[in-house]
C-alpha positions in Angstrom: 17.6 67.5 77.1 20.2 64.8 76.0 18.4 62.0 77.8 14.9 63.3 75.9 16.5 63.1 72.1 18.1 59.3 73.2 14.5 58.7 74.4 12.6 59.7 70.9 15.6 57.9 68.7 14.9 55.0 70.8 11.6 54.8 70.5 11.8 55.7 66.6 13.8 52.6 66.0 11.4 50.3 68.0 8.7 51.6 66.0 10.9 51.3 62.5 11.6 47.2 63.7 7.9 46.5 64.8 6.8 48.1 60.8 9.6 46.0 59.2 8.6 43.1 61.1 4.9 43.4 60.6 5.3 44.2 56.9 7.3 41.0 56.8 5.4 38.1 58.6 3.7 37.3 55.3 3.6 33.7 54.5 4.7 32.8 51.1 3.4 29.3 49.2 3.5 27.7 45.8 1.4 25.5 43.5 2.2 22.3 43.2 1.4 19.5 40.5 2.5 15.5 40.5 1.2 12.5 39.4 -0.4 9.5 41.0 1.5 7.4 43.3 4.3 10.5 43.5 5.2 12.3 46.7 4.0 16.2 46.8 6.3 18.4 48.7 4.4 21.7 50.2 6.7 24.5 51.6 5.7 27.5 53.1 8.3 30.4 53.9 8.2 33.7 56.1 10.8 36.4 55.3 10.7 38.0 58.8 9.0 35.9 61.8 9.5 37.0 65.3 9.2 33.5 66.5 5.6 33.0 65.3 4.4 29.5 64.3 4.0 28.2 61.2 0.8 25.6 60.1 0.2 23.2 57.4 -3.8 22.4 56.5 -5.9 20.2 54.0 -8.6 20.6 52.1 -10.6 20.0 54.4 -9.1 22.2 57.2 -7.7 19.6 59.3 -4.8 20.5 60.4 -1.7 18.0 58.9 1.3 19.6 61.1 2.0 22.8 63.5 5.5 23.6 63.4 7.2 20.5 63.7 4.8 19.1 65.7 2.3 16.2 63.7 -1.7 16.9 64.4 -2.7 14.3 61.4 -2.5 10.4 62.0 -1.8 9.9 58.1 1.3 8.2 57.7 2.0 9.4 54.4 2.2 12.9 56.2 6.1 13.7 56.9 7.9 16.6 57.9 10.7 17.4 55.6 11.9 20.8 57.6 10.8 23.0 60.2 12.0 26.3 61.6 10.8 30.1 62.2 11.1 30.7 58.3 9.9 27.6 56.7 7.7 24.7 57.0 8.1 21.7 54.4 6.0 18.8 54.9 5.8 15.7 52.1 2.9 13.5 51.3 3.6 9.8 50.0 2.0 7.6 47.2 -0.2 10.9 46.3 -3.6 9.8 45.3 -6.5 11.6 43.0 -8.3 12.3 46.8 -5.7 14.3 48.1 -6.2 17.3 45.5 -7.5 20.6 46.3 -6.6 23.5 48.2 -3.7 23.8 50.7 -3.7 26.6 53.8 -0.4 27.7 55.7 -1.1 29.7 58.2 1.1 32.4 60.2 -0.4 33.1 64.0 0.5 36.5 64.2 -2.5 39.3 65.0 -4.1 39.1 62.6 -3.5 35.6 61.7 -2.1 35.4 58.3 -2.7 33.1 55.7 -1.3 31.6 52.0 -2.9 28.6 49.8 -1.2 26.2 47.7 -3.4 24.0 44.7 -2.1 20.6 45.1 -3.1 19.2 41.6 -2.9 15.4 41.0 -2.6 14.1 37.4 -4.1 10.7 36.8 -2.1 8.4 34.9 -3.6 6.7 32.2 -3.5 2.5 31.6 -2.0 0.6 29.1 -4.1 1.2 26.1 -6.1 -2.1 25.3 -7.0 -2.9 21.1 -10.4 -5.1 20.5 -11.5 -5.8 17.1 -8.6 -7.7 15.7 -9.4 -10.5 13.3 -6.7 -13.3 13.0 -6.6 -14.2 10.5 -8.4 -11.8 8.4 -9.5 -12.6 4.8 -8.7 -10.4 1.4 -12.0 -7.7 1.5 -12.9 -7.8 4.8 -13.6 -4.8 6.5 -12.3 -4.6 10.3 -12.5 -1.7 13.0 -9.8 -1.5 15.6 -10.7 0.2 18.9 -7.8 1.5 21.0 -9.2 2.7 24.7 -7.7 4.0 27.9 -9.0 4.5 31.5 -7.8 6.9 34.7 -6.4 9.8 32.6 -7.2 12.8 34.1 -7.1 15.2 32.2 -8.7 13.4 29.2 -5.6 11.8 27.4 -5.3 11.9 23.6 -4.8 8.6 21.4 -3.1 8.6 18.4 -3.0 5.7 15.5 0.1 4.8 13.4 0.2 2.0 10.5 3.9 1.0 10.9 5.6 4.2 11.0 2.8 6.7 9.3 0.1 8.4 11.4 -3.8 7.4 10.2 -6.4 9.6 11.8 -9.5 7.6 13.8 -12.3 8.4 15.9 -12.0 10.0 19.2 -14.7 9.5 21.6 -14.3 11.0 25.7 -16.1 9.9 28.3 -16.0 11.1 32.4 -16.2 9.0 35.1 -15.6 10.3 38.2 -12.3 12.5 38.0 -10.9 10.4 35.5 -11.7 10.1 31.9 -12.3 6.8 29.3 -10.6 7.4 26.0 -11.8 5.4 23.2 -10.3 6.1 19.2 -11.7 3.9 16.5 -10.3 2.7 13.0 -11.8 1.3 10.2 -9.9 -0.7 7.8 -10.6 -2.3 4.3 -8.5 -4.6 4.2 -6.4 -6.1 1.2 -3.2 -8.1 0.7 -1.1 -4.7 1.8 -2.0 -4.9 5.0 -0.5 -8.4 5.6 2.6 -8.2 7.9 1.6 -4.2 9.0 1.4 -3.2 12.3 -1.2 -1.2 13.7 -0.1 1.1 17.1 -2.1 2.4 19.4 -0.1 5.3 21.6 -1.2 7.4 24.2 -0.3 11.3 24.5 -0.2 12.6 28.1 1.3 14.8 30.6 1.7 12.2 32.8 3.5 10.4 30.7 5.7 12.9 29.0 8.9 10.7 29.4 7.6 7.2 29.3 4.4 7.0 26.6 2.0 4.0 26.9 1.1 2.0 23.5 -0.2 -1.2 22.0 0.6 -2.9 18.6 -1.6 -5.6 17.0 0.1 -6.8 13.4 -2.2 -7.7 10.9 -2.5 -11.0 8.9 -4.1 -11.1 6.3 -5.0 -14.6 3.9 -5.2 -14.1 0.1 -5.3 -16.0 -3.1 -2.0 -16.2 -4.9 -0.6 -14.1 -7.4 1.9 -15.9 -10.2 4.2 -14.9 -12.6 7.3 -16.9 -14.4 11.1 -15.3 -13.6 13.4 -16.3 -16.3 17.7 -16.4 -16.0 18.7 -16.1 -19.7 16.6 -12.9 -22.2 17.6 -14.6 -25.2 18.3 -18.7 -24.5 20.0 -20.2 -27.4 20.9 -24.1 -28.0 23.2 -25.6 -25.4 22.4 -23.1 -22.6 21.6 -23.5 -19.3 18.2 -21.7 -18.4 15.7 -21.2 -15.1 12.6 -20.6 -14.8 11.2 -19.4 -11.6 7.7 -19.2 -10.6 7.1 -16.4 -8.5 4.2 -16.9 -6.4 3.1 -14.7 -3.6 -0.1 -15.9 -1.5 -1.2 -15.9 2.5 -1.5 -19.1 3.0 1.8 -19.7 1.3 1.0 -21.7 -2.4 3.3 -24.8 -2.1 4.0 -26.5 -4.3 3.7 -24.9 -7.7 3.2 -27.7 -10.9 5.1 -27.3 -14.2 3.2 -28.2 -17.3 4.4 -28.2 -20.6 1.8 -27.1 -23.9 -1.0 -28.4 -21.4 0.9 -31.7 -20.2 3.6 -33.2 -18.1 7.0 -32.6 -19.1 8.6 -34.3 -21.2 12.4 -35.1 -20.5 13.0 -34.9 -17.1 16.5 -35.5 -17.1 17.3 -32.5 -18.9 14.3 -30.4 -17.4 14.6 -30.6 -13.4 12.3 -29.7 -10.9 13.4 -27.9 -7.3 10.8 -26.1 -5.7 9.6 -23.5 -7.3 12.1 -23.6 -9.9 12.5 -25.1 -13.3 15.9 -25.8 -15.1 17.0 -26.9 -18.1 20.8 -28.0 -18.1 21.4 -28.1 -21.8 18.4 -26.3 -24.2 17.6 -27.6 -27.5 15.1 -27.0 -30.6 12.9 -29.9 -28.9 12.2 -27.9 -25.8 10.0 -25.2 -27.5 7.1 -24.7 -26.3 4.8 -23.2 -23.8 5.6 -23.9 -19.6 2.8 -22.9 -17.7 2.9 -22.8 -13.7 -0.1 -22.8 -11.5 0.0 -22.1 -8.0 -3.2 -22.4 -5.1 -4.2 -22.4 -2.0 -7.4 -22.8 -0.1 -8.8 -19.3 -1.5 -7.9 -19.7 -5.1 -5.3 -20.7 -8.3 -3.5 -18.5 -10.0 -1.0 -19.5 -13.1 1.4 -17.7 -15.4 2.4 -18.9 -18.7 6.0 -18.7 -20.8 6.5 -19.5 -24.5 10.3 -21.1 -24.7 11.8 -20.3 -28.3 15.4 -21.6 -28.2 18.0 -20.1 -31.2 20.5 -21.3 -32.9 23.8 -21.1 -31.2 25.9 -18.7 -32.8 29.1 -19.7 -34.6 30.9 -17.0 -32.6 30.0 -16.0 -29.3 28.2 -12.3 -29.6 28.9 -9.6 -27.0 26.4 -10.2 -23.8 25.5 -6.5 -24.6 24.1 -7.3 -28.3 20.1 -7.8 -29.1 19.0 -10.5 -30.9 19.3 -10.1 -34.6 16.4 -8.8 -36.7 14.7 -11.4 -39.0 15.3 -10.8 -42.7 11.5 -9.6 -44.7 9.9 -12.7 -45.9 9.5 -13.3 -50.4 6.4 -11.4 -51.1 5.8 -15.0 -53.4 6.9 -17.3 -50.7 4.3 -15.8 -48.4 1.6 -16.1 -51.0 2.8 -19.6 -51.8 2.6 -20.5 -48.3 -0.6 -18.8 -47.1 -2.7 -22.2 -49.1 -0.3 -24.5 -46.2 -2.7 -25.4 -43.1 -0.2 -25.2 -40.4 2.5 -22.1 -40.3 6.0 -23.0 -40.2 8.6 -20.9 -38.1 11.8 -20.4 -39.9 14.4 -18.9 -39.6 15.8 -17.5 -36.3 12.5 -15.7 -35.6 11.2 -15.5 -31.8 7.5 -16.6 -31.7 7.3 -14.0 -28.8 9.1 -11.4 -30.1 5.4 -9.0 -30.7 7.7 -6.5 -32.6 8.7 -8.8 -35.6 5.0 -10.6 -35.9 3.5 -6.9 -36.3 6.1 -6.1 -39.0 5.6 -9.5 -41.0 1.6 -9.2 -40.7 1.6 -6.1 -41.8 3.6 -7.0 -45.0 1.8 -10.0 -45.7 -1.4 -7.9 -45.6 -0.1 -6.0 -48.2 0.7 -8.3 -50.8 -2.4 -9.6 -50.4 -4.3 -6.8 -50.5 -2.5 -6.2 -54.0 -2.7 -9.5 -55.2 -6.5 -9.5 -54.7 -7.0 -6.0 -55.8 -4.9 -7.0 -58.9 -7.2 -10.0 -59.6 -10.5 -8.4 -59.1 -9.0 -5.6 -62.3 -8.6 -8.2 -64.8 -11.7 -10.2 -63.7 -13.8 -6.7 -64.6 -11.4 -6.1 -67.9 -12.4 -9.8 -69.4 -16.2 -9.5 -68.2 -16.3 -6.1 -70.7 -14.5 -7.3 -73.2 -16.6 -10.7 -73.0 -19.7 -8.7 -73.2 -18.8 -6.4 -76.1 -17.9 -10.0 -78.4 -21.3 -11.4 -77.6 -23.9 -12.6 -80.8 -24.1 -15.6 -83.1 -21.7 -15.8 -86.2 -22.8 -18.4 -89.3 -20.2 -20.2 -91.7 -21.3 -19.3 -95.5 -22.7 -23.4 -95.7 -24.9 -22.3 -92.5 -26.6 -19.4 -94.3 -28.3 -21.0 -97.3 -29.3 -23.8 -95.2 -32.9 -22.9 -93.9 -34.2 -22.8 -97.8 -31.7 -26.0 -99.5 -32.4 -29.3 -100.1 -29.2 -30.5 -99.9 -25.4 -29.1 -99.2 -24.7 -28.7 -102.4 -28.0 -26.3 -102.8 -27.4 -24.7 -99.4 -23.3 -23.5 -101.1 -24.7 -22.7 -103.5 -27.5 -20.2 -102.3 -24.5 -19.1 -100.0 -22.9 -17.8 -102.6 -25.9 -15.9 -104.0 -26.2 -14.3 -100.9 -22.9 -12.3 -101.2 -25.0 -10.2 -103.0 -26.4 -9.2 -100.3 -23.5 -9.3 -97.7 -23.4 -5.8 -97.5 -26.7 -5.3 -95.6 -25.8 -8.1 -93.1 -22.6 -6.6 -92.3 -22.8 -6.0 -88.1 -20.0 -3.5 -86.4 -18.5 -3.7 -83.5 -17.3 -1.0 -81.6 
């Protein structure tokens, strides 16, 4: 009776170690994705094997390795480890050919079987941009076009003008397992784009830590732009002033020419030339005028002009912080006086470019002679009336006896008889 139940518990716990083996020869994989030219590890594991073999397949269901032994001539086909439990094998310098769909098998009865996707990513190339015009002229319109090859999946390209992002055209083409990437970018193009660069990158899992891009940097030719810099707001007699032409133009516009009131200038020992620079050492009343300076190149001239008014020098030196002093109102009967002169004279210490004060003295000298005139028209009418009102023909007492006398005497005489009469002759004036 003893040796029965040993018997049955024996047998039990056979039967217990056959289930937990059987449940447990199950062979156990995982995905795998890399890159092109990487090396792609596949590992398959058994929890329980009861000396079973392990085997590694491709694709195609060639058989790469069966346990540790090699069945595949491929000799980027190594075994990285091999037992009862697991069987690692690598593959070297993985290309786009060897993706697809990994078997290991387990030779137990049934044999049992896992798969693995081996996925290969395809690198995309350096991006290339076409379309570049060097150098490009002021108006021109230009497209860029950025492109890529070998991405797989289809890579993204993004545009960037310096550090900004600028949207462009995205076009996608297959060929094969790979893709052609192409992003366009029209520009109109002005003086703001000289010196810019233009960057091409390209966005890709492949390239998560190491991103490919171009850069092309634009230049752009235009005609010059001018205006005059001066050193002094106010100059006054005896100071030292500069004048600095300020010229910006692609190609550059040298040199610039100094003109004075449509000439050359005048003193050059006082007034020098460097450059783009003109200095006077010591100013005086005699440098007045208008400097003009002209700049060109091979698309164009451009010029800027300054009017030079030079003030008395102060008896004491004002504060640097103090605006030139107002000019005093002009003598209503000067300016009438002076409007008959044919050439204005400045006076005074009166800026010819100061626009504030030549609005204030225009304005008053329109008045006074909008008075003066209306003033003048009023006792033109007055003496026209009263001219008018006075107008007839007026005899002395000789004159009216003299149609009907002989002589003077006779014509005095009938004169006198006439008074008679005066009162029906008498005219009123009112």
């Amino acid at each position: 009776m003893i040796r029965k139940r040993h018997l049955v518990f024996t047998l039990c716990t056979i039967y217990g170690i056959l289930l937990k083996g059987v449940s447990g020869q199950h062979p156990l994989v995982q995905n795998v994705t890399v890159t092109q030219g990487s090396t792609a590890n596949l590992t398959c594991r058994v929890e329980y094997n009861d000396n079973t073999s392990l085997q590694w397949s491709n694709p195609a269901q060639q058989t790469l390795f069966f346990g540790d032994k090699k069945a595949l001539r491929d000799n980027r086909i190594e075994l990285v480890r091999a037992s009862w439990s697991e069987l690692t094998i690598s593959i070297s310098d993985v290309t786009l050919s060897d993706e697809g769909m990994y078997t290991c098998s387990l030779f137990t009865m049934p044999v049992r079987t896992a798969k693995a996707y081996l996925t290969v990513l395809g690198v995309p190339e350096k991006p290339e941009i076409v379309g570049l015009t060097k150098p490009a002229l002021e108006g021109d319109y230009i497209t860029l076009t950025c492109s890529t090859q070998g991405s797989k999946p289809a890579a993204d390209l993004r545009w960037f003008r310096n550090e900004k992002e600028v949207k462009g055209a995205k076009e996608v083409n297959a060929s094969g397992k790979t893709f052609t990437v192409r992003s366009s970018l029209q520009l109109h193009v002005d003086r703001n784009d000289d010196g810019v660069a233009y960057t091409c990158r390209v966005d890709h899992v492949a390239l998560a830590h190491s991103p490919q891009q171009a850069t092309e940097v634009l230049e752009v030719h235009y005609a010059p732009l001018v205006k005059i810099a001066r050193s002094l707001s106010v100059p006054q007699e005896g100071q030292y002033l500069k004048l600095e032409c300020v010229s910006r133009g692609n190609p550059s516009p040298d040199p610039v020419q100094w003109t004075k009131d449509g000439g050359e200038l005048p003193d050059l020992d006082r007034m020098i030339v460097e450059g783009r620079e003109l200095t006077f050492t010591a100013l005086n009343k005699t440098d007045n005028g208008t400097y003009r300076c002209e700049a060109s190149n091979h698309l164009g001239t451009s010029s800027a002009e300054y009017v030079l008014y030079v003030y008395d020098a102060p008896t004491t030196p004002p504060p640097s912080t103090t605006p030139p002093p107002h000019p005093t109102p002009p003598d209503p009967t000067a300016l009438l006086d002076s409007s008959h002169a044919s050439e204005p004279t400045v006076t005074g210490n009166r800026d010819p470019n100061a626009l504030g004060h030549h609005g204030t003295d225009h304005a008053l000298i329109g008045g006074v002679v909008a008075v003066v005139v209306f003033v003048t028209l009023c006792l033109i009418i007055v003496l026209g009336r009263y001219l008018a009102r006075h107008k007839g023909t007026y005899l002395t007492n000789e004159a009216k006896g003299a149609d009907d006398a002989p002589d003077a005497d006779t014509a005095i005489i009938n004169a006198d008889g006439n008074h008679a009469h005066a009162e029906e002759k008498k005219e009123y004036f009112i």
